[in-house]
VEXDREN-2710 file (C-alpha; in Angstrom, 1 decimal):
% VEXDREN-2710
k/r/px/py/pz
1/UNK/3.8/-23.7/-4.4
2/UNK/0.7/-24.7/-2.0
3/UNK/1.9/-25.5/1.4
4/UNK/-0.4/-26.9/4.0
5/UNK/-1.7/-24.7/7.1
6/UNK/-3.4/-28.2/8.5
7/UNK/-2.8/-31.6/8.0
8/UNK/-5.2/-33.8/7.8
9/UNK/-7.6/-35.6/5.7
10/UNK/-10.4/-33.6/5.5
11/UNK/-8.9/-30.6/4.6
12/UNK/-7.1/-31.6/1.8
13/UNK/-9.3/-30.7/-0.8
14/UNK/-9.4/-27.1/1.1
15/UNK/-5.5/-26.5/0.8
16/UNK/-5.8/-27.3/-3.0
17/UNK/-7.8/-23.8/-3.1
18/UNK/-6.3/-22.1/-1.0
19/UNK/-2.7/-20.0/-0.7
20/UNK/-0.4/-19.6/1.8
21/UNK/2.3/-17.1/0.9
22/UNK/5.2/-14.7/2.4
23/UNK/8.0/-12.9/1.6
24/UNK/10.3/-11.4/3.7
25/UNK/13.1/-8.7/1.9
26/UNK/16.1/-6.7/3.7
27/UNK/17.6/-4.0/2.5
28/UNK/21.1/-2.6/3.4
29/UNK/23.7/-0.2/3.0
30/UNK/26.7/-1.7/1.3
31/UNK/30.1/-0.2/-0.1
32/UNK/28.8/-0.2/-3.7
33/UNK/24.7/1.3/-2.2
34/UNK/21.9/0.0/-1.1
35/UNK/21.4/-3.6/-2.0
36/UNK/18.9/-6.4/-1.6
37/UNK/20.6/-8.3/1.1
38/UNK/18.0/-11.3/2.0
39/UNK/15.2/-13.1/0.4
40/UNK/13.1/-15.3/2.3
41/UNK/10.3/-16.1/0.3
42/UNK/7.2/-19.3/0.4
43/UNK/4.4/-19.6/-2.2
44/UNK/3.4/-17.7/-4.9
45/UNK/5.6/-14.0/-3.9
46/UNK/8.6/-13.3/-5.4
47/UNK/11.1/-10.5/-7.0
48/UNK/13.7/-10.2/-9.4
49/UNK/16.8/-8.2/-9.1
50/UNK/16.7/-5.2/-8.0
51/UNK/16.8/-2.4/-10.5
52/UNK/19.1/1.4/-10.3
53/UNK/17.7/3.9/-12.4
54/UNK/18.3/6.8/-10.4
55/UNK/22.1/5.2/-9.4
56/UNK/23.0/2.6/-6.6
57/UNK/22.0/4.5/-3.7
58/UNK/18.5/3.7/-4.3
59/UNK/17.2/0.1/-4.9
60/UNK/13.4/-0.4/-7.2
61/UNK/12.3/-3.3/-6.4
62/UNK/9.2/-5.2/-7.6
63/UNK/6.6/-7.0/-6.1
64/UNK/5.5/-10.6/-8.2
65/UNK/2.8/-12.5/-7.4
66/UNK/2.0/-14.7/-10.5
67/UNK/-1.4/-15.5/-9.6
68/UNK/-2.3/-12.0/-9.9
69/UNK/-4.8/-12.1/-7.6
70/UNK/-6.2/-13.2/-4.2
71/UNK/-8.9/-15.7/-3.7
72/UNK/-11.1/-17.7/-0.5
73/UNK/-9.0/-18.9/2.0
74/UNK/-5.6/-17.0/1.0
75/UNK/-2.9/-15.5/3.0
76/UNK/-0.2/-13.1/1.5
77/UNK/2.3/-12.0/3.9
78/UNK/4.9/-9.0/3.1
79/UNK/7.9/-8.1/5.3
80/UNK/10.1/-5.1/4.3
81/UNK/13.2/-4.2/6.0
82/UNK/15.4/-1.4/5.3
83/UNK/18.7/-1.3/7.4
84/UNK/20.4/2.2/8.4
85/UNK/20.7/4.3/6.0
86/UNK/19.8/2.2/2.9
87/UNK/16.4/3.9/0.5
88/UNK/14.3/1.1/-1.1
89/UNK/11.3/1.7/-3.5
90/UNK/8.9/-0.7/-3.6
91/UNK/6.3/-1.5/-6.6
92/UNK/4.3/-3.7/-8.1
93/UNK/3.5/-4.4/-12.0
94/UNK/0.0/-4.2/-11.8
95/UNK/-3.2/-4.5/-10.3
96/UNK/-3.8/-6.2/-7.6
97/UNK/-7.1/-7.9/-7.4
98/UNK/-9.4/-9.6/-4.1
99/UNK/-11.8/-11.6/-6.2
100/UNK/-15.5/-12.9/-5.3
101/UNK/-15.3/-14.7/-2.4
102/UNK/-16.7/-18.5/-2.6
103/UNK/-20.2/-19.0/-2.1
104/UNK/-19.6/-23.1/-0.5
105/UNK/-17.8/-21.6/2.7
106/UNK/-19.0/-21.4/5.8
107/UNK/-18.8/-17.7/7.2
108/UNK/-14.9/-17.0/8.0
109/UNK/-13.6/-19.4/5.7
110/UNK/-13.6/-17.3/2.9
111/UNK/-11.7/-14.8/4.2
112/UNK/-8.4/-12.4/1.6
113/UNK/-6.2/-11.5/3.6
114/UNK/-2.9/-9.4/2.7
115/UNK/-0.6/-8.0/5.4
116/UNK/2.1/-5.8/4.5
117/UNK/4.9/-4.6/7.4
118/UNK/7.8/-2.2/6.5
119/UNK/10.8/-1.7/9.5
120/UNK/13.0/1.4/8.9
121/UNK/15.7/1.7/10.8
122/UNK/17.5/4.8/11.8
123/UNK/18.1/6.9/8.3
124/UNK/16.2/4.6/6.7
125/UNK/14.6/5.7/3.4
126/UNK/11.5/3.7/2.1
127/UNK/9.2/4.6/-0.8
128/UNK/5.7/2.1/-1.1
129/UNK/4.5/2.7/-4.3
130/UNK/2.0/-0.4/-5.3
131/UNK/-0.6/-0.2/-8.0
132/UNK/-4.0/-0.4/-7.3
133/UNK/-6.1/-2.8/-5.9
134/UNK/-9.3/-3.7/-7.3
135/UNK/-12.0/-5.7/-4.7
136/UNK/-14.0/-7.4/-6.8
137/UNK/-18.2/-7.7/-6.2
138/UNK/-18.5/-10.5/-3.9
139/UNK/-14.9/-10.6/-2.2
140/UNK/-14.1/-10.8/1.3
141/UNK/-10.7/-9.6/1.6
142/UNK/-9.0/-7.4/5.0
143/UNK/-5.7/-5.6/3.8
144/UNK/-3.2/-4.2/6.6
145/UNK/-0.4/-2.4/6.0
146/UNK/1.9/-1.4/9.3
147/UNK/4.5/0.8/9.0
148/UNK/7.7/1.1/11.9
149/UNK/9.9/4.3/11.6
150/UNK/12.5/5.6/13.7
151/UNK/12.7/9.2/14.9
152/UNK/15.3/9.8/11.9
153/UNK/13.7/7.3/8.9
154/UNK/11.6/8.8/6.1
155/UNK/8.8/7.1/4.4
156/UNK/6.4/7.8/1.5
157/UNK/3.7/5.4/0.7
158/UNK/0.4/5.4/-0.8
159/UNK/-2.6/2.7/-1.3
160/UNK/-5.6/3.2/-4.0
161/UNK/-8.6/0.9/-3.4
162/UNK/-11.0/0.3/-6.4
163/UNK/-14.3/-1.2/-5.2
164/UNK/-16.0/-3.0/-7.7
165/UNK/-15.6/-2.1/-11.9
166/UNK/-18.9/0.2/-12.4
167/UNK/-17.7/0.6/-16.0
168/UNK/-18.4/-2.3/-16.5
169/UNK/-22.0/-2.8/-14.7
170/UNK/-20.3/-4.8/-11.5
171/UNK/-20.6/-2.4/-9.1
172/UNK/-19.6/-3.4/-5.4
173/UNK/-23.0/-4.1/-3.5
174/UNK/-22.3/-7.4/-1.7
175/UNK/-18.5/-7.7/-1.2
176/UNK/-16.8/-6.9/2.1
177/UNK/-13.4/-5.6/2.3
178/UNK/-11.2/-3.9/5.2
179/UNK/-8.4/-1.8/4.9
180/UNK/-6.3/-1.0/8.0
181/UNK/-3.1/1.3/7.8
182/UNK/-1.0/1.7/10.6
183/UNK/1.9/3.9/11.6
184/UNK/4.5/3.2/14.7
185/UNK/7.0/5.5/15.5
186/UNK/9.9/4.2/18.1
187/UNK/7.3/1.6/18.9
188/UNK/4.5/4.3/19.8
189/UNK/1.3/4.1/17.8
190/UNK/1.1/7.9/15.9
191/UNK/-1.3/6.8/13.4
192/UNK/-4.4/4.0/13.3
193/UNK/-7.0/4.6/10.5
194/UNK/-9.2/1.7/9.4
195/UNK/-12.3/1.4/7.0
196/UNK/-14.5/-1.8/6.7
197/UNK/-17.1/-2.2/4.1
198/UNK/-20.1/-4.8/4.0
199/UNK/-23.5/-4.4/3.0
200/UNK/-25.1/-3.9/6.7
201/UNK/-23.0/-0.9/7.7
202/UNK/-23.5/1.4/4.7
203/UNK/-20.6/2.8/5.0
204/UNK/-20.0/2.7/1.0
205/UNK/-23.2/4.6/0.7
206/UNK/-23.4/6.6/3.2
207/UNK/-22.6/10.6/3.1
208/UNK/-20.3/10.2/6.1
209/UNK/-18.6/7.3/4.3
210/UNK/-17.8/6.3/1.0
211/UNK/-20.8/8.8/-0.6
212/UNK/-21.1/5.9/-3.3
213/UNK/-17.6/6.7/-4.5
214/UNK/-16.1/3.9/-5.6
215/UNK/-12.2/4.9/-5.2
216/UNK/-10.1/5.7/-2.3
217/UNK/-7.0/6.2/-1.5
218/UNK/-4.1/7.3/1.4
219/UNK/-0.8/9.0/0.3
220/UNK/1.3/8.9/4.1
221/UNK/4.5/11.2/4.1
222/UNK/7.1/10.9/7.0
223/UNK/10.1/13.2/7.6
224/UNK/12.4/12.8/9.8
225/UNK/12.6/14.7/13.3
226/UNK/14.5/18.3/12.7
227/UNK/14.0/18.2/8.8
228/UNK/10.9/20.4/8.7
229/UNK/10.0/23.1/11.7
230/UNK/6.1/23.8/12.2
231/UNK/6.1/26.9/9.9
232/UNK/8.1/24.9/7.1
233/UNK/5.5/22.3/7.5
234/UNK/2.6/24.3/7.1
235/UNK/3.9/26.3/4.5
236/UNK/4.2/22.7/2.9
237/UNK/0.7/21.9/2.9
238/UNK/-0.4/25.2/1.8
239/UNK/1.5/24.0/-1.1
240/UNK/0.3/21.1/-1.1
241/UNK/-3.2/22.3/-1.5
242/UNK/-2.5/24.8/-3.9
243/UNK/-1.5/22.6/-6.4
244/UNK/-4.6/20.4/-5.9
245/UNK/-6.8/23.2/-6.5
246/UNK/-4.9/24.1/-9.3
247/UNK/-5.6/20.8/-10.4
248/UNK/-9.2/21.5/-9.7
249/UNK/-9.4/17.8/-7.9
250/UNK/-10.2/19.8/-4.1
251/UNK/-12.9/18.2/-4.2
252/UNK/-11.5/14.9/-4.3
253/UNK/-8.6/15.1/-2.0
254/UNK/-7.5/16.7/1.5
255/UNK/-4.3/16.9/3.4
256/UNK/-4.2/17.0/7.1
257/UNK/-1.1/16.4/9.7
258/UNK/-0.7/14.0/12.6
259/UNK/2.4/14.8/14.3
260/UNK/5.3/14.8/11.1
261/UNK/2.8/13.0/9.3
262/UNK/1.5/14.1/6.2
263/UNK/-2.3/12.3/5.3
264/UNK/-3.4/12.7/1.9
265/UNK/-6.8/11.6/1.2
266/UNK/-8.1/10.8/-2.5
267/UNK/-12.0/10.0/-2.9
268/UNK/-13.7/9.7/-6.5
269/UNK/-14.7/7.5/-9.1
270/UNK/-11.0/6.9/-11.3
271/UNK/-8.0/5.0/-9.8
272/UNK/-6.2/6.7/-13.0
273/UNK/-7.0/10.5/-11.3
274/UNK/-6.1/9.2/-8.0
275/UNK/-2.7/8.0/-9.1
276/UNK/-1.7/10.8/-11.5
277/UNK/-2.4/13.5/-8.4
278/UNK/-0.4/11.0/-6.2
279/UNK/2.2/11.2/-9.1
280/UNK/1.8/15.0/-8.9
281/UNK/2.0/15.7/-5.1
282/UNK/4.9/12.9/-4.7
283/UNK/6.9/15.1/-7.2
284/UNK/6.6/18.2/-4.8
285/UNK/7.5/15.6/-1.3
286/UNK/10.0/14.0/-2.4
287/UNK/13.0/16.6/-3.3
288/UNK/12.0/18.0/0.6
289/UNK/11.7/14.6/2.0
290/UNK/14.3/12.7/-0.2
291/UNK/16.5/15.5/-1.3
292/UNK/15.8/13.6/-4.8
293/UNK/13.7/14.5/-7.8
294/UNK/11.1/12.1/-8.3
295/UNK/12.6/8.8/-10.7
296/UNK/8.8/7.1/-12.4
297/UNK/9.7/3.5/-12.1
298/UNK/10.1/2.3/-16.0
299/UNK/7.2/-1.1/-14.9
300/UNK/4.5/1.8/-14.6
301/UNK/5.1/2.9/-18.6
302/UNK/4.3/-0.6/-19.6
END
């Protein structure tokens, strides 16, 4: 469905090409397990039922968006809550995709834009889990994705960015795209990190930046306050790392701490290597975060 973001004459021929969406889930704790409570949703966003294969105390859940992709002038907004004591897993079916921006609109009008917000509330589990996204050469997209814990919430969430498809000779030269990731805890800012990429800052090329990698992603892992002491936690990463290097991929990702905050960095040239060491490292977290063994969600064998 298009809805309008202005009325009037003139911009009638700009709403048919544009898209205006949002979805807003809530998950809660019920006799039977977690279930998905409320659905709001407007446009082009959308989920089925949710899914148990791991039993009823944790909800999958999957992201739709039927155009498959985001284009000039589009909006997609994603609101997650998960009430006390409920665990949601949130994933998508594929890719998603920013595609070329178009060339007839004046500067600003051809902006992407996707803005993700989870709420946890006290106890609250939440695993974010999407596939990656893929800017295409020529886009102009800006993706946020703010995360709200409590003192006593857990959360695990990654995002992997593909710029351009150099595999197949379109290699990301002209696009622009910003990625902002956010992390509040009781309402206090613990965690701001944001790249932007456009053709006058360099940052893709430069050796400080990007290094002319084309893929990179951010794997954030919350515990709650009391689960780990400072010696458990650092014994963690040297776990952690360990297992990377065994995996001979140090070179391609770090792990630092802010606070209870786990930061896992990936930067290379395949979204495929950046997911399966996600895969790997999330299969270590999540018995110590989750006290559960790590379920693959069945939409990522297909």
């Amino acid at each position: 469905m298009i809805i309008e973001k202005a009325i009037n004459n003139d911009s009638e021929q700009e709403l048919k090409n544009s898209w205006f969406a949002s979805l807003s889930l809530t998950f809660s704790l019920t006799p039977s397990g977690t279930q998905l409570t409320r659905t709001e949703r407007y446009g082009p966003l959308s989920v089925q039922k949710a899914f148990y294969p791991e039993g009823r105390d944790c909800a999958h859940i999957y992201l739709l968006h039927p155009p498959a992709g985001i284009v000039s002038g589009d909006e997609l907004h994603i609101n997650i809550a998960v009430k006390r004591q409920a665990h949601s897993l949130i994933t998508t079916p594929g890719a998603n995709r920013f595609y070329r921006a178009r060339e007839d609109h004046a500067i600003g009008d051809s902006k992407q834009v996707q803005h993700c917000k989870f709420y946890l509330a006290a106890c609250a589990k939440c695993e974010n889990f999407p596939l990656e996204t893929i800017v295409y050469e020529g886009a102009d997209g800006f993706n946020t994705v703010d995360v709200h814990l409590q003192n006593d919430s857990a959360y695990l969430g990654w995002d992997i960015t593909c710029l351009g498809l150099p595999s197949s000779g379109q290699p990301f030269k002209h696009g622009r795209y910003s990625q902002l990731n956010r992390v509040y805890c009781q309402n206090t800012l613990i965690y701001h990190d944001r790249i932007v990429i456009k053709p006058e800052n360099k940052v893709h090329q430069h050796i400080a930046g990007l290094n002319h990698q084309s893929v990179f992603g951010t794997f954030l892992a919350y515990a709650p306050l009391g689960q780990f002491d400072d010696d458990e936690l650092k014994t963690l990463i040297v776990q952690l790392r360990e297992h990377i290097i065994s995996e001979k991929a140090d070179d391609n990702i770090s792990v630092s701490q802010v606070r209870r905050l786990l930061i896992i960095r990936y930067l290379g040239q395949q979204a495929e290597q950046c997911k399966a060491l996600f895969i790997q490292l999330w299969q270590i977290l999540r018995p110590l975060y989750l006290n559960k063994v790590a379920s693959i969600p069945r939409i990522w064998h297909t």
